[in-house]
C-alpha positions as CSV (number, residue, x, y, z in Angstrom):
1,X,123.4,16.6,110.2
2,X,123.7,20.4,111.4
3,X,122.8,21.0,115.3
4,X,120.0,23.7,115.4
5,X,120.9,24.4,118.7
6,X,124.6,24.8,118.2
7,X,123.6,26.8,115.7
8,X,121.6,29.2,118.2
9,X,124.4,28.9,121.0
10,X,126.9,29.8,118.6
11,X,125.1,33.2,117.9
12,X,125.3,34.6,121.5
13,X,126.8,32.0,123.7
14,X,123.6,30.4,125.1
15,X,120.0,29.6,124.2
16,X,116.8,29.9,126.1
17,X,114.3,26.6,126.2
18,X,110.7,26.9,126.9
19,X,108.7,26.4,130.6
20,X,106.5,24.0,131.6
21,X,103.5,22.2,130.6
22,X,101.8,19.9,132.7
23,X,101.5,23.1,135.4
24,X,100.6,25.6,132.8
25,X,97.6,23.3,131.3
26,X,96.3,23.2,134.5
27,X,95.5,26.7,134.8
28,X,93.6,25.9,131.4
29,X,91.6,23.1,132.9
30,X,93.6,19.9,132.9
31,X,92.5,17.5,135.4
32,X,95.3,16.2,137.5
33,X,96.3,12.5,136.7
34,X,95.2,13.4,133.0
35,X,97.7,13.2,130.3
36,X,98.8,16.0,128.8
37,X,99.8,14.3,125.7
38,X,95.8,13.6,124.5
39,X,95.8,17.7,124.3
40,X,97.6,17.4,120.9
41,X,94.4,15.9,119.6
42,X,91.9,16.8,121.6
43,X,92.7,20.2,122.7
44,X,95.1,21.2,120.0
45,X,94.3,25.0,120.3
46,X,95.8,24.9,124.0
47,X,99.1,23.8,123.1
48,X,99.5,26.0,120.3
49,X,98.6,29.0,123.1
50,X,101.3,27.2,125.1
51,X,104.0,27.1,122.4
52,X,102.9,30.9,120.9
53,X,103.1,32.3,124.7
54,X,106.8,30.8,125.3
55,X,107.7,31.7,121.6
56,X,106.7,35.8,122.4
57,X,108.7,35.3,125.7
58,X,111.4,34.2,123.6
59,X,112.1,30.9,123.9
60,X,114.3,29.7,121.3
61,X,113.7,25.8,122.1
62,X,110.3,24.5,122.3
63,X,110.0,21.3,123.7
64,X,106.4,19.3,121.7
65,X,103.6,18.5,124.2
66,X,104.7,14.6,123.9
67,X,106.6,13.6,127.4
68,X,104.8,10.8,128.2
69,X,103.3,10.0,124.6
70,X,105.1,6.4,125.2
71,X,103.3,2.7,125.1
72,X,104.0,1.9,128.6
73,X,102.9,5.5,130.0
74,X,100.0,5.7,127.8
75,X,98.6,2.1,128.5
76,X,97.7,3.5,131.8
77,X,95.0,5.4,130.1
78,X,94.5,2.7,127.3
79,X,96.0,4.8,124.7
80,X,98.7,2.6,124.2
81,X,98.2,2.3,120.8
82,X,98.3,5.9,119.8
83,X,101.6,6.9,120.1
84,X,102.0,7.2,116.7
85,X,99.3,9.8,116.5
86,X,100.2,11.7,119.6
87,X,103.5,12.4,119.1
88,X,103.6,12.8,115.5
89,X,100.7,16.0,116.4
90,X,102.5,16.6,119.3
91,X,105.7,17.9,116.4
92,X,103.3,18.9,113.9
93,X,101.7,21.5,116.4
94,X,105.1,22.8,117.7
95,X,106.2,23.1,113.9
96,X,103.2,25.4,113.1
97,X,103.5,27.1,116.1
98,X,107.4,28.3,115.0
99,X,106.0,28.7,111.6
100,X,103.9,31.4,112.7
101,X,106.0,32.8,115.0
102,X,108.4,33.3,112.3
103,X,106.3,34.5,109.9
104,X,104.9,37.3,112.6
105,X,108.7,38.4,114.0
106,X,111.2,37.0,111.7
107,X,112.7,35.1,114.5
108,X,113.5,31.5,114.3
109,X,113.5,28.8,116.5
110,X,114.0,25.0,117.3
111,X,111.1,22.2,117.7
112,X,112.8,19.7,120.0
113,X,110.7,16.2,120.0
114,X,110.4,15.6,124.3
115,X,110.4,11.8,125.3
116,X,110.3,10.9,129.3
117,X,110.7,8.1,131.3
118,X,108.2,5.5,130.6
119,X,107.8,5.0,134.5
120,X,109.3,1.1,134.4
121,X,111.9,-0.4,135.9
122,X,114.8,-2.1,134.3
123,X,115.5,-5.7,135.4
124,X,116.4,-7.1,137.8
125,X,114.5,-4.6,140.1
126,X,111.4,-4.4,137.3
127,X,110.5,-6.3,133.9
128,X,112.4,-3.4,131.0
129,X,114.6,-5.4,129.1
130,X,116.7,-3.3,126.4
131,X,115.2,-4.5,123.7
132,X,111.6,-3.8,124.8
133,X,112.7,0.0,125.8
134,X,114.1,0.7,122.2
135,X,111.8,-0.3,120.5
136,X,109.2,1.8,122.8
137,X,111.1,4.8,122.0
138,X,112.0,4.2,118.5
139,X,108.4,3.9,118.2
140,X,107.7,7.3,119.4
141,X,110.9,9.2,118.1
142,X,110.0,8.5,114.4
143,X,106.8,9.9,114.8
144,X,108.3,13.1,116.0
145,X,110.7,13.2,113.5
146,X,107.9,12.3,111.0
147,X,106.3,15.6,112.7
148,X,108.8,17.6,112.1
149,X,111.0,17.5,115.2
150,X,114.4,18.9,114.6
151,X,116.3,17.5,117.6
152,X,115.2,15.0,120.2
153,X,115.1,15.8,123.7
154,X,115.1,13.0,126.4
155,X,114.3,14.2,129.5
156,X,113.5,13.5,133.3
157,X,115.3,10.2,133.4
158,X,116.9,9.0,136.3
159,X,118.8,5.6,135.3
160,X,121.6,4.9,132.6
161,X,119.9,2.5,131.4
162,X,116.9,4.2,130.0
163,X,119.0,7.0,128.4
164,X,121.0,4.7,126.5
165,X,118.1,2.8,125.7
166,X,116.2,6.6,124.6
167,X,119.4,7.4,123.0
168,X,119.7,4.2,121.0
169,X,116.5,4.8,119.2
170,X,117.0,8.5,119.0
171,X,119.8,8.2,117.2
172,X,118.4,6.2,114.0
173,X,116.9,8.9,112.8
174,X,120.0,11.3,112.4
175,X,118.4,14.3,114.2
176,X,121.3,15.7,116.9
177,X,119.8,14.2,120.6
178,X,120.0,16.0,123.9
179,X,119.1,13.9,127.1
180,X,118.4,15.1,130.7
181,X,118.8,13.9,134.1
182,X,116.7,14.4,136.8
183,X,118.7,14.9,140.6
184,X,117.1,14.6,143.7
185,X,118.4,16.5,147.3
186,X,121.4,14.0,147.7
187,X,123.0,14.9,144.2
188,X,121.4,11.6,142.9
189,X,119.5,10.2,141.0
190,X,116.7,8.1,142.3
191,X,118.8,5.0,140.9
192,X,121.9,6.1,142.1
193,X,123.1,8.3,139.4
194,X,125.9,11.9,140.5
195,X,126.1,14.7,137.9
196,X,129.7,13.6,137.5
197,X,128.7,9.5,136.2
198,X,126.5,11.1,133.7
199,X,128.7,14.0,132.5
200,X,131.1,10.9,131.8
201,X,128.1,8.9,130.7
202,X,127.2,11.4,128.0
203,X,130.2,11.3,126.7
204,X,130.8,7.6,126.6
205,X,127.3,7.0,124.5
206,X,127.8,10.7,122.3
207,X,125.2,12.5,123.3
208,X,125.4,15.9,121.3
209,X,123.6,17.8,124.9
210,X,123.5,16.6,128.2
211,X,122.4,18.4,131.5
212,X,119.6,18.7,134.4
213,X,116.0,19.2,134.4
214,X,113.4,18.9,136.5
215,X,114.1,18.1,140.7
216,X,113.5,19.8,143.8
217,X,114.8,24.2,143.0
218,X,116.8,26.1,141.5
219,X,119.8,25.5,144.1
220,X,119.7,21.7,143.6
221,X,120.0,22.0,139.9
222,X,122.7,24.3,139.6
223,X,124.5,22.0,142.3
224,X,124.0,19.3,139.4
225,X,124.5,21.5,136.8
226,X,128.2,22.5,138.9
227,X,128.6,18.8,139.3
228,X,128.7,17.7,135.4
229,X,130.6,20.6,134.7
230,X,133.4,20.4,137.0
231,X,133.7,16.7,135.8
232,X,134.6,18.0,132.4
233,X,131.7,17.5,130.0
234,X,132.3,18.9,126.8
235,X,129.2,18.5,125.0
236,X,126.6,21.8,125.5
237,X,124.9,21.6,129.3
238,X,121.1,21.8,129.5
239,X,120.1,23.8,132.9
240,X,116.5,23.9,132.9
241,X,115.2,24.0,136.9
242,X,111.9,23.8,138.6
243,X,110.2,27.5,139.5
244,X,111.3,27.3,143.3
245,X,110.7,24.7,145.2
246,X,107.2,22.7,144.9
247,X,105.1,22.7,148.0
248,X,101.7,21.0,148.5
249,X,99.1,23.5,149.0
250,X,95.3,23.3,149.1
251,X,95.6,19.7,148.2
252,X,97.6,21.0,144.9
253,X,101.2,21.3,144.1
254,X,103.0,25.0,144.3
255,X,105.8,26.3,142.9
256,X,107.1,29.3,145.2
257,X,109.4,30.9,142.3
258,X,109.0,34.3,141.1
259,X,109.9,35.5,137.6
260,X,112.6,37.9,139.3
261,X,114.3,34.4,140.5
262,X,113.9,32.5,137.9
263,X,115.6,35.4,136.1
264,X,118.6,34.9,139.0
265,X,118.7,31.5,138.2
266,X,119.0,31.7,134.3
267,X,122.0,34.2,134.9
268,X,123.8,31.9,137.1
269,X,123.3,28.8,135.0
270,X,125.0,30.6,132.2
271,X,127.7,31.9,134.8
272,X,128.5,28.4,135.8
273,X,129.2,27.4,131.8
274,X,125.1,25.9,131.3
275,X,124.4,26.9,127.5
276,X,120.6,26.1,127.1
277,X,119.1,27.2,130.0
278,X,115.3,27.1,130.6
279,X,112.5,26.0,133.0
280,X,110.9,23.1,134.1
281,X,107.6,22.5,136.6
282,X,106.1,25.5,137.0
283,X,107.8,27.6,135.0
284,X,105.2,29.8,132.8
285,X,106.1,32.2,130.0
286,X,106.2,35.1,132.5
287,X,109.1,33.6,134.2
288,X,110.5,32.7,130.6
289,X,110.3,36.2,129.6
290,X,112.3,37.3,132.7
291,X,115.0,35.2,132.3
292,X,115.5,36.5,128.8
293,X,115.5,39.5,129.4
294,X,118.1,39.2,132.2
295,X,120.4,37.3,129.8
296,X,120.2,39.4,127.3
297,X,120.8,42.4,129.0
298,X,123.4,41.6,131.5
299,X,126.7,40.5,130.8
300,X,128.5,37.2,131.2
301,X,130.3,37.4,134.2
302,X,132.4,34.8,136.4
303,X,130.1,32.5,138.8
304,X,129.8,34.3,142.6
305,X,129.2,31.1,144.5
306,X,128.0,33.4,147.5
307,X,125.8,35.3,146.0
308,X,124.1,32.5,144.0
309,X,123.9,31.1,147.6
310,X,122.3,34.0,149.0
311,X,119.3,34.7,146.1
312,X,118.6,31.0,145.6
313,X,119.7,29.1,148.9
314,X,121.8,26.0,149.9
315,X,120.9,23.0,148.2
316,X,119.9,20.5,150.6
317,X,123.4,18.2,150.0
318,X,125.7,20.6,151.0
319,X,123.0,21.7,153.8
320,X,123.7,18.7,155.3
321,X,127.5,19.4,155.1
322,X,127.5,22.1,156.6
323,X,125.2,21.3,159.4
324,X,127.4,17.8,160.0
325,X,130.6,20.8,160.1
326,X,128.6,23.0,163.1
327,X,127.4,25.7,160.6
328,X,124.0,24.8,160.5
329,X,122.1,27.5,162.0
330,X,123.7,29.9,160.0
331,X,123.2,28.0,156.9
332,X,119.4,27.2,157.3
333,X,118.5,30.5,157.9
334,X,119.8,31.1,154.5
335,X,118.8,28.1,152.7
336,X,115.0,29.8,153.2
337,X,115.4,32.6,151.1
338,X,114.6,32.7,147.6
């Protein structure tokens, strides 16, 4: 089967994916701790605001409402038993929402079925087995392709185990399947994993996109980003950051980003060889729309390490580096910018 988003990168070199949702929806009342999957039934009319607002800032990838439409996620709110019905509006909602955004500009663009971590641990640390994860997915991921998903998207993960596990399941029902990594400040995942393991990883299992999503800001995920790159990954990289760095505030979570950095940030991801670049936490279509527009209006250019460093600050790894070197009053001054 054709790759939709190979297909888009092949046009212009890169492709933009969508924002966030959890932290948009709660500017449109969701409590905290509720789940945003239950929207896709309940509130349907807010995600297809969602999707329509990235789709006019012109996100080509729109990622379904469906990230932790999962049994083991959802039995925390006894809705275990409607993952097929989630996920399966979850798709059918992003698929009308392109529909009409096609019909209205002529422009197409891709409905990518999201699956996240389902919160457990494998064994021996926790009770996942293989088995048990597979089939949790595969029970989701044919309910998004029933939906009308055109590619699956596995994201935030943090062990190797799960992504195969996603992966496995994903791959039965032919669509192409991208899976993300989430990396924390000591250029690891929190089981362990570097951008370099999972650059060879990808590779080893044939995942048609790999990359980063999610973590602390910008700076740490084009460290990761840099990381899988420089370890040779051939496969189409996935950069899609948090909007700044999250800070608790007011007894709520922040994100300090701007749409000017986030527009930074797009154009250096590109720079460093990232070919689907978007936004994660925080991240609302404003911020989308800026990072369109710089990539479409400035040119590829070669990756300036030092002025990345200087708009979007040292990520915390190499902070740590350079402070353990004697440079770290310099450095920290700097790291606070952006």
């Amino acid at each position: 089967m054709s790759n939709p988003i190979t297909d888009l990168i092949a046009e212009k070199g890169w492709c933009v994916a969508d924002g966030a949702t959890g932290s948009n929806f709660f500017g449109r009342g969701l409590e905290a701790g509720y789940p945003p999957d239950l929207w896709c039934v309940e509130k349907p009319e807010e995600v297809l605001w969602l999707h329509g607002a990235f789709l006019e800032a012109g996100a080509d990838i729109i990622l379904t409402n469906s990230f932790g439409a999962n049994a083991p996620r959802l039995k925390l709110h006894k809705a275990e038993h409607r993952v097929a019905e989630l996920n399966a509006a979850a798709a059918q909602l992003a698929r009308e929402a392109t529909r009409q955004h096609f019909e209205d500009t002529g422009r197409k663009a891709v409905v990518a079925g999201s699956m996240g971590p389902t919160g457990e641990l494998f064994e021996p640390m926790g009770t996942l087995t293989h088995t048990d994860t597979v089939a949790y997915f595969a029970e989701q991921v044919q309910a998004l392709a029933e939906g009308g998903a055109e590619v699956i998207w596995i994201e935030t993960m943090s062990s190797l185990e799960e992504v195969a596990a996603a992966a496995e399941a994903a791959r039965a029902t032919g669509l192409p399947v991208c899976a993300t990594l989430t990396f924390d400040t000591a250029r690891r995942s929190m089981m362990g994993v570097t951008p370099a393991d999972y650059a060879r990883f990808a590779a080893e299992i044939g995942l048609d996109m790999a990359g980063a999503n999610c973590g602390v800001g910008p700076a740490e995920l084009m460290d990761s980003t840099q990381g899988m790159i420089a370890a040779g990954i051939e496969i189409p990289v996935v950069a899609k950051g948090n909007c700044g760095i999250p800070q608790y505030v007011d007894g709520a979570i922040h994100f300090h980003g701007s749409p000017e950095l986030m527009a930074q940030y797009a154009l250096y991801a590109r720079d460093a060889g990232a070919t689907i670049i978007g936004g994660c936490c925080g991240t609302t279509p404003e911020h989308v729309k800026a990072m369109v527009s710089a990539l479409d209006t400035t040119p590829r250019g070669a990756l300036d390490i030092e002025a990345m460093t200087a708009a979007l600050g040292i990520p915390w790894a190499a902070l740590v580096e350079t402070e353990a070197n004697g440079g770290g009053e310099k450095r920290r001054g700097r790291r606070r910018r952006g």
